[in-house]
Structures are given as structure tokens and as C-alpha cells.
C-alpha positions in Angstrom: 35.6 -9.3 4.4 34.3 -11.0 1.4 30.8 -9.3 1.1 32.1 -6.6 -1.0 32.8 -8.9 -4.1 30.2 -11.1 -3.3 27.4 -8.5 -2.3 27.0 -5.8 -5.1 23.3 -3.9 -4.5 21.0 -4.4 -1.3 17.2 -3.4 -1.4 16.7 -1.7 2.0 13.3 -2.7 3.3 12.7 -0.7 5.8 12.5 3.1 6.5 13.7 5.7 9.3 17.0 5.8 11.3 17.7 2.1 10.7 17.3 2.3 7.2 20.4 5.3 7.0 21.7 2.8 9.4 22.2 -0.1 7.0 23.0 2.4 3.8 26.0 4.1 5.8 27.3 0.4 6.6 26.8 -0.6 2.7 28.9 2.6 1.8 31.6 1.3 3.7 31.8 -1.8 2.0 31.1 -0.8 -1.4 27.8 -1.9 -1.4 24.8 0.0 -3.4 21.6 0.5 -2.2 18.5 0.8 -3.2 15.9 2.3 -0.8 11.5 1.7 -0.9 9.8 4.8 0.2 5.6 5.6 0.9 4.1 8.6 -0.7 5.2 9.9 3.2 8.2 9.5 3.2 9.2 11.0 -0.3 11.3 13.2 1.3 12.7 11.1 4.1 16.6 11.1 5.2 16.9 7.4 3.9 15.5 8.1 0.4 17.6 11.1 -0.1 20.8 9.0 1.4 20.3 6.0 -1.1 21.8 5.4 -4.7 18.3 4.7 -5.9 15.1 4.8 -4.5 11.4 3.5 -5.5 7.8 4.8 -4.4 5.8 1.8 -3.3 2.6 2.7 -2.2 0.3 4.5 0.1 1.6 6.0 3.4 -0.3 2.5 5.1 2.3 0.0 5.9 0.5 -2.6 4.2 0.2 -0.8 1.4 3.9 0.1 0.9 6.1 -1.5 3.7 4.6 -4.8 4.7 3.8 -5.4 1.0 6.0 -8.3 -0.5 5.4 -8.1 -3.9 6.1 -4.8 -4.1 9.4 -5.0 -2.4 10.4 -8.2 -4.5 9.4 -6.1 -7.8 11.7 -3.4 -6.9 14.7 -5.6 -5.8 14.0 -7.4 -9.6 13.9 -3.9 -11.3 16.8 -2.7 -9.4 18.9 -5.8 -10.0 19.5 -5.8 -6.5 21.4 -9.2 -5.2 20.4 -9.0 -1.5 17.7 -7.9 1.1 18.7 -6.0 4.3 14.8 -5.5 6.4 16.0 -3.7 9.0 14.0 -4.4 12.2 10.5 -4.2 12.5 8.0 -5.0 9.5 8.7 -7.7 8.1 11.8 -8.5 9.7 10.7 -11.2 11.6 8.4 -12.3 8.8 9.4 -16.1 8.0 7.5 -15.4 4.6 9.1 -12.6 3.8 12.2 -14.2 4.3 11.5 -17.4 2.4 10.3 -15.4 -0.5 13.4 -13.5 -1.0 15.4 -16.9 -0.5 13.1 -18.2 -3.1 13.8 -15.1 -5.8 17.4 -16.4 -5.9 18.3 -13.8 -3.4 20.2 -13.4 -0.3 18.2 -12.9 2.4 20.7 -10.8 5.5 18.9 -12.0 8.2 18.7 -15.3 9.7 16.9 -18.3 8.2 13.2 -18.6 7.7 13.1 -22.0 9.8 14.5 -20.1 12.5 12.3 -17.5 12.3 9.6 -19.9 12.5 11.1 -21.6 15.4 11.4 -18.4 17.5 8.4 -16.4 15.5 5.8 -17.8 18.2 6.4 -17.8 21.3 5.0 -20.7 22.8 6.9 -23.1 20.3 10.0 -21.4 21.3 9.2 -21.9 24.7 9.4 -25.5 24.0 12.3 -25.5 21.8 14.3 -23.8 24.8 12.6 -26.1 27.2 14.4 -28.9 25.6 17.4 -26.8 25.1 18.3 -26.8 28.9 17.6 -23.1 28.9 15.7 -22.0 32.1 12.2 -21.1 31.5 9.9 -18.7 33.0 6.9 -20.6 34.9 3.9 -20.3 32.6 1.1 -22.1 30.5 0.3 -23.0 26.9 -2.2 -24.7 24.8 -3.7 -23.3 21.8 -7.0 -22.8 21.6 -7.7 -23.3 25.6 -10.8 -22.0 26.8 -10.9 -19.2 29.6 -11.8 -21.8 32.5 -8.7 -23.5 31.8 -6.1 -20.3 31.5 -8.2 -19.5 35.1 -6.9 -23.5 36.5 -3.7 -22.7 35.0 -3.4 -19.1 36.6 -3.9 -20.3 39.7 -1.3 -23.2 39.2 1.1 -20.2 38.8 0.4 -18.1 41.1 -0.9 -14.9 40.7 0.2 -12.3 39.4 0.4 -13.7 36.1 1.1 -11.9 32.0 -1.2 -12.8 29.4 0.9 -12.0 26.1 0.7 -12.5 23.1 1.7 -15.9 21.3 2.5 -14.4 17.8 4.7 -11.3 18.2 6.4 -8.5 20.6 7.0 -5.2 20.9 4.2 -4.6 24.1 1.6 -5.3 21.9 -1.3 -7.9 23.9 0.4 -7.5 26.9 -1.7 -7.9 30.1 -0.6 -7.6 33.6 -3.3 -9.8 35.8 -3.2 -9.8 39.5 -6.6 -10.8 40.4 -8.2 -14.0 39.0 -11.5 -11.8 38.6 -10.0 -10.0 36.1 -8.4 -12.2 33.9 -11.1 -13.1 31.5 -11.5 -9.3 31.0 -7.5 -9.6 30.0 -7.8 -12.5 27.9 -10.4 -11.2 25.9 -8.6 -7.5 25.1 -5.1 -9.6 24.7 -6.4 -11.7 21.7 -7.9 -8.7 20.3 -5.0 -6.6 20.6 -2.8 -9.6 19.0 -4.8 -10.6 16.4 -4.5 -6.9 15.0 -1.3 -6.3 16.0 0.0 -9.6 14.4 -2.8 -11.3 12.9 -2.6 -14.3 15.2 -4.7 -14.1 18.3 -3.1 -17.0 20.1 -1.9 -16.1 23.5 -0.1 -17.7 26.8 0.9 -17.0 30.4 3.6 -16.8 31.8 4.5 -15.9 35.7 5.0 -12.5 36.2 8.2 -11.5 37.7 8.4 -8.3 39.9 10.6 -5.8 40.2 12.1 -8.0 37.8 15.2 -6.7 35.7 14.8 -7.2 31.8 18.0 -7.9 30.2 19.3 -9.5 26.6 22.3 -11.2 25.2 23.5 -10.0 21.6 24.6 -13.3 19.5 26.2 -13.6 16.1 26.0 -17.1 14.5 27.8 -18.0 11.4 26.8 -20.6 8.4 30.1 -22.6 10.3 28.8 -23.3 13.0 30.9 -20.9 15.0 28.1 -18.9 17.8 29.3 -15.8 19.8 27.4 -13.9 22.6 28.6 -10.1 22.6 27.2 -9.8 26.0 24.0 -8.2 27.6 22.5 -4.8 27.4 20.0 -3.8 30.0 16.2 -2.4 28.8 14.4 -2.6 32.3 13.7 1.2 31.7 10.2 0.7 29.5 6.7 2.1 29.5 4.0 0.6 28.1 6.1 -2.6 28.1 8.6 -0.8 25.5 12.4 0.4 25.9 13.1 3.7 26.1 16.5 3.4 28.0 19.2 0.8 27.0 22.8 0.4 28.6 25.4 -2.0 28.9 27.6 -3.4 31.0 24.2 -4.5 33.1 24.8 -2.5 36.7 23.4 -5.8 38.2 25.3 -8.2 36.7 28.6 -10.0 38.1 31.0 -11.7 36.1 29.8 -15.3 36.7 25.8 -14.3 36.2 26.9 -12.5 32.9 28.9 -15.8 31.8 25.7 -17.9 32.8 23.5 -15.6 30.4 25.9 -15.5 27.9 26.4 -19.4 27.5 22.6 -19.7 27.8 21.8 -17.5 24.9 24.3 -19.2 22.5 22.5 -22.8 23.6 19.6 -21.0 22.8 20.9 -19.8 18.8 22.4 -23.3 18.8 19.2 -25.0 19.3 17.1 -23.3 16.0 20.5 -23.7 14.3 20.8 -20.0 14.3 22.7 -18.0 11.7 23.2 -14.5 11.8 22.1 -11.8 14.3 20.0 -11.9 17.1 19.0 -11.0 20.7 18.1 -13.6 23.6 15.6 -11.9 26.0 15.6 -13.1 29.8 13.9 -11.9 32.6 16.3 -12.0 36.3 14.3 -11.8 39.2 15.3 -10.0 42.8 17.1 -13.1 43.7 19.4 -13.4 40.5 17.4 -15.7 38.5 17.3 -15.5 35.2 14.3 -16.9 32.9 14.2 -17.3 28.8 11.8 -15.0 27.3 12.1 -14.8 24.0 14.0 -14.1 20.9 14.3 -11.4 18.6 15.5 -13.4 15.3 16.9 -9.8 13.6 18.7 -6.7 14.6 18.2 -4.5 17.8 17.3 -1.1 17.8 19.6 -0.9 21.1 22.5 -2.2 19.0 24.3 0.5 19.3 25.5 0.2 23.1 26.7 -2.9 21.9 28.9 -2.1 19.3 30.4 1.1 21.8 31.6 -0.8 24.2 32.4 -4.0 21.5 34.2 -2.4 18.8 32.2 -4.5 16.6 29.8 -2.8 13.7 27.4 -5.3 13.8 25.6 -4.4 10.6 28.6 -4.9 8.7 29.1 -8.1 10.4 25.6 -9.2 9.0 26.4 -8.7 5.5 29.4 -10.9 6.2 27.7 -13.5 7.7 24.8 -13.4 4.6 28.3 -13.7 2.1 29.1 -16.7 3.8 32.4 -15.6 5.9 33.4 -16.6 9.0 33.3 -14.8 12.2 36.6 -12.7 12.1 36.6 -13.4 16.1 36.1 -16.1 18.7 34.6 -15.7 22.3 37.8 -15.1 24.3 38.8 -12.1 21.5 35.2 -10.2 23.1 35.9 -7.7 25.1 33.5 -4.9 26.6 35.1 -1.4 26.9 33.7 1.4 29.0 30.0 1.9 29.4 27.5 2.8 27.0 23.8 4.1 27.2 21.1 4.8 25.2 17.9 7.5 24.8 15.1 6.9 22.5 13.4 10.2 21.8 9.9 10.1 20.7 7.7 12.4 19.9 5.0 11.3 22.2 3.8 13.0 25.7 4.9 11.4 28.8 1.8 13.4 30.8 -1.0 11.4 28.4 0.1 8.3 29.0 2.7 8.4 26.2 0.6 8.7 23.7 2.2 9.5 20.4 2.3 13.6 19.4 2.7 13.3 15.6 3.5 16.9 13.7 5.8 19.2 11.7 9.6 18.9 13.2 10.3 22.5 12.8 13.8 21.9 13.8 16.2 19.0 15.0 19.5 19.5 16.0 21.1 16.8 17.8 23.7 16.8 20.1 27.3 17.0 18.6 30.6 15.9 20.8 33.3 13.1 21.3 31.5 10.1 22.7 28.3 10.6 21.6 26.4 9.2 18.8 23.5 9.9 17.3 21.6 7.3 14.9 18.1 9.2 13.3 16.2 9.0 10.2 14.7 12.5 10.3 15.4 16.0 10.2 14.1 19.6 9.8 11.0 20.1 8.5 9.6 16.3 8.6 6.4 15.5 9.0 6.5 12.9 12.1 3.2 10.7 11.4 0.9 9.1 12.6 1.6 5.4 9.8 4.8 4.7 11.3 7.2 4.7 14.7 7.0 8.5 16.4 10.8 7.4 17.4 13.0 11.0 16.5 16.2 9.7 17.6 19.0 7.3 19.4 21.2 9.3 21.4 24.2 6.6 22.7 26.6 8.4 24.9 29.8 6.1 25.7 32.6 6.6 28.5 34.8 5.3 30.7 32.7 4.4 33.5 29.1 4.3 33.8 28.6 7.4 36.1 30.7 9.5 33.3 28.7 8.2 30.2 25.3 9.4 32.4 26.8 12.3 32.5 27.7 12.7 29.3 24.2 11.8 28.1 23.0 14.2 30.4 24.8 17.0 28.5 23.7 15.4 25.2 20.5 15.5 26.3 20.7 19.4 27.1 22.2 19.8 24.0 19.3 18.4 21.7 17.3 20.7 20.5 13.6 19.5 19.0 11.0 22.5 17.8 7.3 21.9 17.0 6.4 18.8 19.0 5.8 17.2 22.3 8.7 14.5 23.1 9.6 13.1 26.1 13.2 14.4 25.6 12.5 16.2 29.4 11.0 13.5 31.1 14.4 11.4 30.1 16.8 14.3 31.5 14.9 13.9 34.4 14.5 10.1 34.5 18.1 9.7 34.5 19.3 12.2 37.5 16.4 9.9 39.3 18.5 8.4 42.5 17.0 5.0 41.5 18.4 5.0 38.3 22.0 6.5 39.6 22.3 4.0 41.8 21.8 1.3 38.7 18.8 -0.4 40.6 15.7 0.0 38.5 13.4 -2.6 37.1 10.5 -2.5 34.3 8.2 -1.5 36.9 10.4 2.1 37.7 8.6 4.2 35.7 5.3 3.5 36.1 6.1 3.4 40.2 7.8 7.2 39.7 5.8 8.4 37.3 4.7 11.6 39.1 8.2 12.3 39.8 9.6 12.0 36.2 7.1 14.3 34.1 8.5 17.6 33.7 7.5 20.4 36.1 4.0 22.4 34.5 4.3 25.6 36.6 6.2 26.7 33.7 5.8 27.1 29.7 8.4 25.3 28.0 11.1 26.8 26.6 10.6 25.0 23.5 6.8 26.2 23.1 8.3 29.7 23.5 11.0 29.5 20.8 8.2 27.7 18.7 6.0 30.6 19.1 8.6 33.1 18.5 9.4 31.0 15.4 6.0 31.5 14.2 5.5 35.1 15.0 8.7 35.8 12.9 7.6 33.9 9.8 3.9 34.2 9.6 3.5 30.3 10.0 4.7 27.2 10.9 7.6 26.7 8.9 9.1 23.5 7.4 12.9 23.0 7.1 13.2 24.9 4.6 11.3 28.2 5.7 13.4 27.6 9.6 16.4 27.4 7.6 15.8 30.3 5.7 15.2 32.6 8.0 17.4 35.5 9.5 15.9 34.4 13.0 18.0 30.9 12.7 20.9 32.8 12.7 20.5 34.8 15.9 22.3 33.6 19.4 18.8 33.5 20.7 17.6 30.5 18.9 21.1 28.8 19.1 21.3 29.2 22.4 19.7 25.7 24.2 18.7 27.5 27.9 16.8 31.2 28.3 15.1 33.3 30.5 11.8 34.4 29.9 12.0 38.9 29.1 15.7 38.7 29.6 19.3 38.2 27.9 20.0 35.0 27.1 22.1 32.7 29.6 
């Protein structure tokens, strides 16, 4: 690939697991970086990973992360030649992007028009509309007043999403099933939008149930050449977020997967898309499949992707950005095996999911063939309560599906998190769930099992009671440095990932 005489020094404008993400990939091609840090994260993973790193601001992402000028004055001091943003922030920012374009540097992401042209939602609706890509029923038109989103819910047919016109991620998401309440859910969606995104512009769309969310990966190049590296399955959500991500699809079949893919390259061809992204559809009981959005930058669920691909996909972005051709056509794409994916947060499953920010007394992931594990944090971090409570990506990848469960199983058994409440437990349990065996969930599975997922009560976790121990031994809570320390770290006990309480470990 050309990018490593092209592309010399990439600012890294973003933070956490993707940020060591994009520096390991710029090691590999001889690229430098140079990472942005808040006065939080002074002694983050990425900073410490990075050939050179600048302070930015204020723990507030839009004092250090979101701000533009301070990332453009950094890539300027650093002589840096291109601009990597990761996901989230302002990845998806069209004037983020046409600000870097417009300090003479290269922007590794896709255009700023087709940002724009994806960025709201409703516009992309119409884009894909004309497009010939099949459309989720639903109703648009700025500024309407309540009365008409009531005529037009009812049009539908209920039940119906409000959602937010301007962004993603769950955020002014409403799920209306009685007319009644829809002006009560219009309302709290534009508020939730317009601080979430700024823009309080929202739509409906049909809601689909027991409907099966799943995305195509594309990779467009500045030739015109557009690839789908087929579809990853993220029906597993709560609050209408991922937390489980796998590919091959269990639903799909050969021809439906074809279908998708050739429906999400029309869709990159149609904003003349260069670069990464991810097609979102929605595939009802029956097999349907409906356009939902697009995600105009990298993935965090990338990962499965590139297990069962072959493909390094970040690398493959830096190529792209240099200007050089895709190194592969669609009949070279091949999918090997079965991968899966486990977001751990620190958050707690039993309150609704609500994030548990703290001290990580001690991390230690999972280490074995087949397994993968892509974080931006270790020992003695403080998770916060400014940024993403994510800990972790744990991809486990194997022949078949039903080995790579259990492989993530053991991985999962194997991780070992000390000093805050994660759902790391209501995962091991979500994925011995029958439902979920048997590949047939949908974005409704967890809130329907629920009950059945949270971790048994009746007893004290065994992480509480190493955590305690910890702290009896040392007089505090300690940081990485004071668990690392200690003579306790290096006794079978605390190494050990399964006890019994007042007897020998097991």
C-alpha cells in the first residue's frame, strides 16, 4: 500500500479503545501519531501508546474533544498530514470534516458532502428513496406540528418510532403504541435530540417488531470501485444500543444476504461514497428488509468483520484516504468461520443500565487463540462519568458459530474486572439464553427476558468479595499502581477467576 510514503503523521481525534485502535494500525504502516487528551485522560492507554500527545482542554467533551480549533491547532503544531476521528465525536461531523479538508489536510473518513447527505436522516431517506433502496414506511416534514405527526401515525399504523432526524446512537428514540401518547413522545424526542445533537428535528417511521437489526460493511474507493464485506447482526441492544454483535447473520440465507449486500453498495453509490461505512436495515419476521440509516465512519463492531474477512479495515482506510485502489474485488470476499462480539460496560444491568462510573482496580482480559480483545483502559483508570462507560470488546472467532459462543463464553469467565458494576454477568448469561442459542433473537430480546438475564442476588458477588479483600489488605482503594504493588496480586487467590466463600479455592 501507498499510504506509508504518502501518509507520514495522523492526529488521532478521538480517545479510548478506538483511538489504540487506529495508533496500532499506523505502527504497522509506518505512520506516526499524534494523540489529543482531556485533563481526564492524562493518563489514558492511548496517550501513553502515541508518539506524541497534546492536553486539549477540560474533561467536557466540548471543551477538549468536540472542540475544532483545538484539534486543528494541534495537528498544525504537530505537523501532522492527516486526521483519523475514530467513531463517535465528531466523526460524523460534516464540519469537522470540511475543516480539516480545508487546512490542506487529509481527512480519513469519507467526504463532507456525503456526510451531509447521510448526516440527517430524513434527507437520506429520500436520497435512498430515489436510490431504489427499500424504505421503512414512515413520515417526514420539518417543522410539522403534532396534529399532523398524529394524521400521519395513524396513516402508518401504530405502533410507530419517533427518532431523531439529526443523529443516532438511541438518543430521541421513542417507541409509541398508543396515539394518546404520542404528543407526550414528540415532545421528550425533540428535547432529547436537540441536546444530544443540537438539532431537534425528528420523524416516524413504522416500527417493526420482533424485527432483526442488521448492517452491511462497505468500502468505497476514490475509483469508483464499491465493495460490501457482508452483514453483522446487532439485534442484541438495550436502550436501543448494541451490546452483542456477530456475523455470519444466523437468519440470513445466501440469496437475502446477496439482496442486502447489493442494496447497501446502491446505497454508497448514491452519495458517491468514498471510504468506510455501515448500511443499517431493519428485516422484519417475514424476511423483509428496510433502509435505516447510515453510519458515514467506522463501526465499533468492526472487528467481527475483519475475523471472519481477513481484511484490517483501518488499514484499509488510510489506503483509501492516500488515494489507492481497493486491493480486492467482490468475488475475492470471502467470510471465514464465525465471529462475535461483547461490549462490556461498566454500567448495572439491575438499574436500568445506568452507567457505574469508578476506579478500575483491576482489568485483566481474557488471553487465548481466537480471541481478541480491543480496550482503551487498564488498571487503575478512573472510568467517568464525561465519556462512554464502554471497558472492553471481547471478539471471540471459530469455526462455527456454536464453537465461537463457546469460546466467548470461556473468555467471558476468564475476564476479570475489580471495583465496578459491569454487565460482564448479565452477558455470560445472555448468551447461554436458549433464545439466543438457537440464533433467533430480535431487538426486543432483552427487554422481553430481562428478568431472566440479571445475575442471581441471593448471592454477593465474587467480585465485591475479592474487592473487599483488596481493600482490607491495603488500607484503601487502590489504583493500578497500589494493586500492582501489592504482595496480595501475587497470591493464587486473587488469580484464580471462581472461589468459594470460607473455603480453598476451586
Amino acid at each position: 500500500m501507498s499510504v506509508k510514503w504518502t501518509l507520514r503523521t495522523c492526529l488521532v481525534a478521538n480517545r479510548g479503545e478506538i483511538a489504540v485502535r487506529i495508533i496500532r494500525a499506523c505502527r504497522e504502516l509506518g505512520i506516526r501519531t499524534v494523540a489529543v487528551y482531556s485533563k481526564a485522560d492524562v493518563h489514558a492507554r492511548h496517550v501513553e501508546m502515541a508518539d506524541a500527545a497534546y492536553l486539549i482542554g477540560a474533561a467536557p467533551a466540548w471543551e477538549s474533544y468536540l472542540n475544532t480549533e483545538r484539534l486543528l491547532d494541534v495537528a498544525r503544531t504537530a505537523k501532522c498530514d492527516c486526521v483519523h476521528p475514530g467513531y463517535g465525536f465528531l466523526s460524523e461531523s460534516e464540519v469537522f470534516a470540511q475543516a480539516v479538508v480545508d487546512a490542506g489536510l487529509t481527512w480519513v473518513g469519507p467526504s463532507p458532502s456525503a456526510i451531509r447527505a447521510m448526516g440527517v436522516k430524513t434527507e437520506a431517506r429520500a436520497l435512498m428513496e430515489q436510490a431504489g433502496v427499500p424504505l421503512v414506511p414512515g413520515f417526514h416534514a420539518d417543522g410539522a406540528q403534532d396534529d399532523v405527526l398524529i394524521a400521519a401515525a395513524a396513516r402508518i399504523g401504530l405502533p410507530v418510532m419517533v427518532k431523531a432526524a439529526g443523529g443516532g446512537g438511541g438518543k430521541g428514540i421513542r417507541v409509541v403504541h398508543e396515539l394518546f401518547a404520542l404528543p407526550e413522545s414528540l415532545a421528550a424526542a425533540r428535547h432529547e435530540a436537540d441536546a444530544a445533537f443540537g438539532d431537534g428535528r425528528i420523524f416516524l417511521e413504522k416500527f417493526i417488531e420482533r424485527g432483526r437489526h442488521i448492517e452491511i460493511q462497505v468500502l468505497a474507493d476514490s475509483h469508483g470501485n464499491v465493495v460490501h464485506l457482508f452483514e453483522r447482526e446487532c439485534s442484541v441492544q438495550r436502550r436501543h444500543q448494541k451490546i452483542v454483535e456477530e456475523t455470519p447473520s444466523p437468519l440470513l440465507d445466501e440469496a437475502t444476504r446477496a439482496r442486502m449486500g447489493a442494496a447497501a453498495v446502491a446505497a454508497a453509490r448514491a452519495v458517491g461514497y468514498v471510504n468506510a461505512g455501515t448500511v443499517e436495515f431493519i428485516v422484519t419476521p417475514s424476511g423483509d428488509f428496510y433502509f435505516l440509516e447510515m453510519n458515514t465512519r467506522l463501526q465499533v463492531e468492526h472487528a467481527v468483520t475483519e475475523c471472519v474477512t481477513g481484511v484490517d479495515l483501518v488499514k484499509l482506510q488510510f489506503g483509501i484516504a492516500a488515494g489507492d485502489v481497493l486491493p480486492f474485488i467482490q468475488a475475492d470476499l470471502r467470510q471465514q468461520g464465525h465471529a462475535i462480539e461483547c461490549r462490556i460496560y461498566a454500567e448495572d444491568p439491575a438499574n436500568g443500565f445506568l452507567p457505574a462510573a469508578g476506579h478500575l482496580l483491576h482489568f485483566k482480559p481474557p488471553a487465548a487463540p481466537g480471541v481478541r480483545v480491543d480496550s482503551g483502559v487498564q488498571s487503575g483508570d478512573e472510568i467517568g462519568i464525561h465519556y462512554d462507560p464502554m471497558i472492553a470488546k471481547i471478539i471471540a472467532h471459530d469455526r462455527t458459530r456454536a464453537v465461537a459462543i463457546q469460546r466467548m463464553n470461556t473468555a467471558l469467565r476468564e475476564t476479570v474486572i475489580l471495583g465496578l458494576t459491569t454487565n460482564l454477568e448479565f452477558l455470560r448469561t445472555l448468551l447461554q439464553h436458549p433464545t439466543f442459542a438457537a440464533g433467533e433473537v430480535d431487538t426486543g430480546f432483552v427487554e422481553r427476558h430481562l428478568q431472566e438475564l440479571l445475575p442471581d442476588d441471593s448471592e454477593l458477588p465474587v467480585a465485591a468479595l475479592i474487592a473487599a479483600a483488596l481493600q482490607e489488605m491495603t488500607g484503601q482503594y487502590p489504583g493500578a499502581k497500589a494493586a500492582e504493588s501489592s504482595p496480595a496480586m501475587d497470591d493464587p487467590w486473587l488469580q484464580s477467576d471462581s472461589f468459594r466463600v470460607g473455603t480453598t479455592p476451586r
